[in-house]
N, C-alpha and C positions, 0 to 999 in steps of 0.2 A: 407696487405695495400701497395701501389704503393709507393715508397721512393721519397719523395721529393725530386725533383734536385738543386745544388745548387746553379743555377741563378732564384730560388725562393724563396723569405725570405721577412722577415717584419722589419722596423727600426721603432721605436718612433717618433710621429709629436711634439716636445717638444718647449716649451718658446715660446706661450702656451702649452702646451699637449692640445693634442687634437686628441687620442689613438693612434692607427700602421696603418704606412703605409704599402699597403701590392704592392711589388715589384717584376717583375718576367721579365728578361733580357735576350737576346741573343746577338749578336756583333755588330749589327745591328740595334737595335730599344728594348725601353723597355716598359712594361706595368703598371701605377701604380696605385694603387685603395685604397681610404680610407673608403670602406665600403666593397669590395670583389662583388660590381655588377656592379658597372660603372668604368673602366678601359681608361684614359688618355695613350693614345698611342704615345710615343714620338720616331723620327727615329733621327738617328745619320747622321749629313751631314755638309758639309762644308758651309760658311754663304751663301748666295744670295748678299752682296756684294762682298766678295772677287769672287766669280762666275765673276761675274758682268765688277771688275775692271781690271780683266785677271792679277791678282797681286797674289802672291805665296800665297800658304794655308797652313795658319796656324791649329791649332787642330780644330780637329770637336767637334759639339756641336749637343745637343738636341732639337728638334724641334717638338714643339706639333701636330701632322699628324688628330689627331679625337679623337672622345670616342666610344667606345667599349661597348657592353652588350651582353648579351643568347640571351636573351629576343627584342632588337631591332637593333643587328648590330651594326658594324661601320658607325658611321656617320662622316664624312670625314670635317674638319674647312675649311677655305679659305688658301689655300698654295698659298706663293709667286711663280709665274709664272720661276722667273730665277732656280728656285729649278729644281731639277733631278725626278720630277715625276715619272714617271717608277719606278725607282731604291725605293724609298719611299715605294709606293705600293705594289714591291715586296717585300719589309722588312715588312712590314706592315703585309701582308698575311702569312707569314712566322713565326711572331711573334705570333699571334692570333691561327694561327695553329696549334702552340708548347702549350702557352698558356688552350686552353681548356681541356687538357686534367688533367692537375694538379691542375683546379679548386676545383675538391673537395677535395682536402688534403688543401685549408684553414683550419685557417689562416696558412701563413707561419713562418717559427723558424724564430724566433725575432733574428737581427746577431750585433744588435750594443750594443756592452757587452763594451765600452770604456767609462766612463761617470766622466760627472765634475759636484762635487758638488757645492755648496754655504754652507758655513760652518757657523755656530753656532759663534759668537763670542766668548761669555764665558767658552765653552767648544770646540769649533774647531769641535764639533757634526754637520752630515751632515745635513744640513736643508732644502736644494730643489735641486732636479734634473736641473742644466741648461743644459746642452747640452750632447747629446751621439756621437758615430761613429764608425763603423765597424772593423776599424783599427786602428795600433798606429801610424803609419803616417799621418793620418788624423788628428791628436789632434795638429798638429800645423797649422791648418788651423783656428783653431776655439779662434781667439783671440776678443771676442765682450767683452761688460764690465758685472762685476759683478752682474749682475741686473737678479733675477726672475721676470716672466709677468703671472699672472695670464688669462688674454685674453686679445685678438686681441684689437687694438684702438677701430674698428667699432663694434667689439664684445659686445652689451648693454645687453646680456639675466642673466648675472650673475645676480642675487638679493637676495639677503642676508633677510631670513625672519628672523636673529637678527637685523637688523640693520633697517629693516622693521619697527619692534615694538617698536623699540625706536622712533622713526618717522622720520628717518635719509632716506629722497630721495636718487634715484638713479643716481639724475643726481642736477647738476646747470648750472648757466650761462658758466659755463668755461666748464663744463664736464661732457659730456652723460655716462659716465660709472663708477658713485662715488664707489659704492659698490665695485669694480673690484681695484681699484685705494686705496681705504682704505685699502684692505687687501695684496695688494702690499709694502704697507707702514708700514704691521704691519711684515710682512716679512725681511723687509728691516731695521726698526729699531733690529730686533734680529741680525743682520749678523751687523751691527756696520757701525760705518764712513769711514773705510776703511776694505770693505770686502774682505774675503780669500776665495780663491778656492783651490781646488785638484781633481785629475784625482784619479780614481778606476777602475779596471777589476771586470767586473763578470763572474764566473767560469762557468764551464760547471754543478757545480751543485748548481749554481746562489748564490754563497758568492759571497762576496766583500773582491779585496784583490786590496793594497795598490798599485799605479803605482811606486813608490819611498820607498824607502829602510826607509825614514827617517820616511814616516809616522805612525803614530801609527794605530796597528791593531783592538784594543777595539772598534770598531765603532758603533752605532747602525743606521742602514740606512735604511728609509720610507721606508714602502713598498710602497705606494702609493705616492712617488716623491715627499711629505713635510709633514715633521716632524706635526705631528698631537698634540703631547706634549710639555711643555713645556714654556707655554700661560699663560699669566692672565685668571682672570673671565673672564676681558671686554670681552677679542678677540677669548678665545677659541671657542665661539661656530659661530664666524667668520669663522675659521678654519672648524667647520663640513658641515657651508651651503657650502662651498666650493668642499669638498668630495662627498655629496649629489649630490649637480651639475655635476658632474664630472662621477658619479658611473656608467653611460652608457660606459665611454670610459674605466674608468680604469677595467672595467670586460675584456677588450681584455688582460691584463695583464696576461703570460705565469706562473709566477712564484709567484701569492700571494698565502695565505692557504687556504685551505679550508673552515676557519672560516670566514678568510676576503671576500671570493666570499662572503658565506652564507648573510652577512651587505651589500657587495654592492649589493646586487640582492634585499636587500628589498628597499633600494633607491632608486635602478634606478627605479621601475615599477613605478614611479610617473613621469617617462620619456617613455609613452609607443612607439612613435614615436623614439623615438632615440635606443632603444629596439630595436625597429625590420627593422630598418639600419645596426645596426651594429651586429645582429642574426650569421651570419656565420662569425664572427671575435672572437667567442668566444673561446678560446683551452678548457675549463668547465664548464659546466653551474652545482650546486648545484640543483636549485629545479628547472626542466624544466617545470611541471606545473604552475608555478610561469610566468615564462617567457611567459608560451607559453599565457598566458592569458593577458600577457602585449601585445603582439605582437596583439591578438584579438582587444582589444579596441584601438589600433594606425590602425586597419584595419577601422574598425567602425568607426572610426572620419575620418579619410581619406573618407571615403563614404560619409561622412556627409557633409565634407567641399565642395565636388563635386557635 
């Protein structure tokens, strides 16, 4: 098998999660895809106003050039005119070039092993994944507040079939996304009025080991980025519509067990469309029959809705 290089790798879309980014860079322009078929092609350039103002340049930055696919090409967005077209184009062609050929070694190794949790208050237990990064210079970048997001604001698909049956809407006058927001809240009263975080490393054979010398080692930490125990009656099965929902993305997960695929794969097929999105983001699939039949009926309704 062709060894992955290593300006190809996958980070976590985290706070929300919303599975791997899958990333693959050269000096020039990088490629990133959150299903491994449609590829945001961004080139590396100085702004179009410093261009502009004939005023000294400062660092370059990224610029979204098109989207990329096998299947239909670069289709190229509207580039501002003072840009260096040429130059663009040839990064562009250059990146895509490199690009195809490491397609089929998706997904890529997952590289952001740096991560901060939201701790537990009564036991300082790791309770949600907020933030990862690559590096340990990175982790002082990432000063936002103590807060897990369950989804996006505009995100309304989470629906909680407990909170369903109780006859608790999705939304009211103040907020299209009650369900989402209730189990934000039930998250949030566990981590207390003033919550703690901490930084962890994951090894190469995906422990968790302490960034700071002070912390304690006994951790027990999600696999699936929040604490699944630990609940009331009320909220615990808060907690499993939310896994449920989620069980498309968290299968891109490099490092759960073998038992935990076996659960998320009978979830997700109640997601057949999100299935076979994210089909090549999987590093193991348990029962490919399973899958591959999910994949058939998100074909099947795809035709149907057409």
């Amino acid at each position: 098998m062709q060894e992955v290089p290593n300006s190809a790798f996958s980070i976590r879309r985290l706070n929300p999660f919303n599975g791997l980014l899958q990333v693959f860079e050269l000096d020039a322009a990088r490629a990133l895809s959150a299903n491994g078929q449609v590829w945001e092609i961004q080139v590396l350039s100085d702004s179009p106003q410093g261009l502009w103002a004939n005023t000294p340049l400062g660092a370059q930055q990224y610029f979204t050039f098109g989207r990329w696919s096998e299947t239909g090409g670069l289709k190229q967005v509207p580039v501002n005119p003072l840009f260096d077209i040429r130059t663009m184009i040839a990064a562009s062609d250059r990146l895509i070039e490199s690009l195809q050929p490491v397609l089929s070694q998706l997904p890529f190794p997952m590289t952001d092993r740096y991560e901060q949790w939201l701790l537990d208050e009564t036991g300082q237990q790791p309770l949600a994944l907020l933030q990862s990064c690559r590096t340990e210079t990175e982790m002082a970048l990432y000063d936002r507040p103590a807060k897990w997001i369950a989804a996006e604001t505009e995100d309304l698909s989470f629906i909680s079939s407990h909170l369903d049956q109780r006859g608790q809407p999705n939304h009211d006058d103040d907020n299209p996304r009650l369900h989402a927001s209730i189990l934000e809240a039930t998250v949030r009263h566990r981590a207390g009025s003033q919550p703690c975080t901490g930084w962890f490393h994951r090894n190469g054979e995906n422990e968790m080991m302490p960034h700071e010398e002070s912390q304690p080692r006994d951790l027990e930490f999600p696999a699936l980025l929040l604490a699944e125990s630990g609940y009331d009656a009320e909220n615990a099965p808060l907690i499993e519509d939310y896994i449920a929902w989620k069980a498309p993305q968290f299968l891109m997960l490099p490092y759960i067990s073998g038992e935990c695929r076996e659960r998320l794969e009978q979830l997700a097929v109640k997601q057949p469309e999100k299935i076979d999105r994210f089909w090549s983001l999987y590093p193991k699939i348990h029962n490919k029959d399973l899958l591959k039949r999910a994949r058939v009926e998100a074909r099947i309704r795809s035709a149907n809705r057409n």
